[in-house]
C-alpha positions as CSV (number, residue, x, y, z in Angstrom):
1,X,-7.7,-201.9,-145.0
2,X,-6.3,-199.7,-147.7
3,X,-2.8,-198.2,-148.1
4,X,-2.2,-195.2,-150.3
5,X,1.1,-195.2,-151.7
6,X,2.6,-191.6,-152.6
7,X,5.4,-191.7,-155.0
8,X,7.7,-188.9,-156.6
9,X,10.7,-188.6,-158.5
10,X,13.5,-187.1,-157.0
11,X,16.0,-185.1,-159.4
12,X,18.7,-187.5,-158.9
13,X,16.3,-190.3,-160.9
14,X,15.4,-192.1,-157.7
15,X,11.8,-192.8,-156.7
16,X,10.7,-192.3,-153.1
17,X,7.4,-193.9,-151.8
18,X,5.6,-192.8,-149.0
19,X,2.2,-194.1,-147.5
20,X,1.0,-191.2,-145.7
21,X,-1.2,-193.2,-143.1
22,X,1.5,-194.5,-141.2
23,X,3.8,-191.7,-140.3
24,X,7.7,-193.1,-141.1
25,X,7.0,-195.2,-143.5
26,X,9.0,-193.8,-146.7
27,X,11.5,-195.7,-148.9
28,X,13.6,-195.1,-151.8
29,X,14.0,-197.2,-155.4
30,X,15.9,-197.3,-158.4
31,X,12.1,-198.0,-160.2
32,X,9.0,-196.6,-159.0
33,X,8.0,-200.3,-158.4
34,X,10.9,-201.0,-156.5
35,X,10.4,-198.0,-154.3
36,X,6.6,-199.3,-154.0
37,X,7.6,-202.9,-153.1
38,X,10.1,-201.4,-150.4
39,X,7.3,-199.1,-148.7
40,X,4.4,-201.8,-148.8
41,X,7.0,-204.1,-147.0
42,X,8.0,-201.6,-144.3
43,X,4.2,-200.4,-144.2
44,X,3.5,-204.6,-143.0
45,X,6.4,-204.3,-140.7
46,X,5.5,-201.3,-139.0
47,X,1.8,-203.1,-138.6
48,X,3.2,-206.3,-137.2
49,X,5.3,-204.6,-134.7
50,X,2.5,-202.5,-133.6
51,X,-0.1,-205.3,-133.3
52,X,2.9,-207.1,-131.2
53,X,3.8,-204.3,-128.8
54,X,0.2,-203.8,-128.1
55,X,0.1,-200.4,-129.8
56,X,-2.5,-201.4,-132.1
57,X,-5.9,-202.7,-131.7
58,X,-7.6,-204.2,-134.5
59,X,-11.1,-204.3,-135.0
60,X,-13.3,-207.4,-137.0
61,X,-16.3,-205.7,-138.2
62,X,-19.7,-207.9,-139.1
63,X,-18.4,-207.8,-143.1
64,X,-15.0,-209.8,-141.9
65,X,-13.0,-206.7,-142.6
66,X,-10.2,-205.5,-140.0
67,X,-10.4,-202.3,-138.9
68,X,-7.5,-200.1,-137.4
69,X,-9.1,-197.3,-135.5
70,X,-5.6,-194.6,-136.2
71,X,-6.3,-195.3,-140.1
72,X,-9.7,-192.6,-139.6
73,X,-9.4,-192.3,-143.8
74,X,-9.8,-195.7,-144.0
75,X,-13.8,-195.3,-141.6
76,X,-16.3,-196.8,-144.2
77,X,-18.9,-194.1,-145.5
78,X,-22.6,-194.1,-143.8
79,X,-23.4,-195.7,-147.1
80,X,-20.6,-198.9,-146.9
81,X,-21.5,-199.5,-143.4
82,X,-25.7,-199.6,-144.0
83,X,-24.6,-202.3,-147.1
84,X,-22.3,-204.0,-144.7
85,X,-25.3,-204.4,-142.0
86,X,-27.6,-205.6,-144.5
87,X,-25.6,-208.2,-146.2
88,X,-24.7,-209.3,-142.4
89,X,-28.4,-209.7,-141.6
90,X,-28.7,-211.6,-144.8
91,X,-26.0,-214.1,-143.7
92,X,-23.6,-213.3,-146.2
């Protein structure tokens, strides 16, 4: 799974982060890396409180990667899942 992190300058010099798949998850910094660090953290929290309260389902696809099915941007192209079958048929 892939997180996109959105970050902007605001005009008072701080840096806000956002990662627009999961809706809440925005945090401020003094640097633009400390405003990434902040989101990526709340972005696992907000995952791991999900999976707990049974809001989430995860998915293991035949490639070992975990799907979440509300992360839709995150759907592998026709052309990532026919490589992913073939290299599971292989055995790899």
């Amino acid at each position: 799974m892939r997180l996109h992190f959105n970050i902007d300058r605001e005009e008072d010099g701080r840096y806000i982060a956002e990662v627009p798949e999961l809706p809440g998850v925005l945090t401020y910094g003094r640097t633009a890396r400390e405003a990434r660090s902040a989101a990526l953290a709340l972005a696992f929290r907000v995952l791991a409180e999900g999976l707990e309260a049974g809001e989430l389902r995860v998915y293991a696809s035949k490639c070992g990667r975990v799907e979440l099915p509300f992360l839709w941007a995150q759907r592998p192209s026709r052309r990532g899942r026919r490589a992913c079958l073939e290299r599971a048929r292989r055995g790899h």
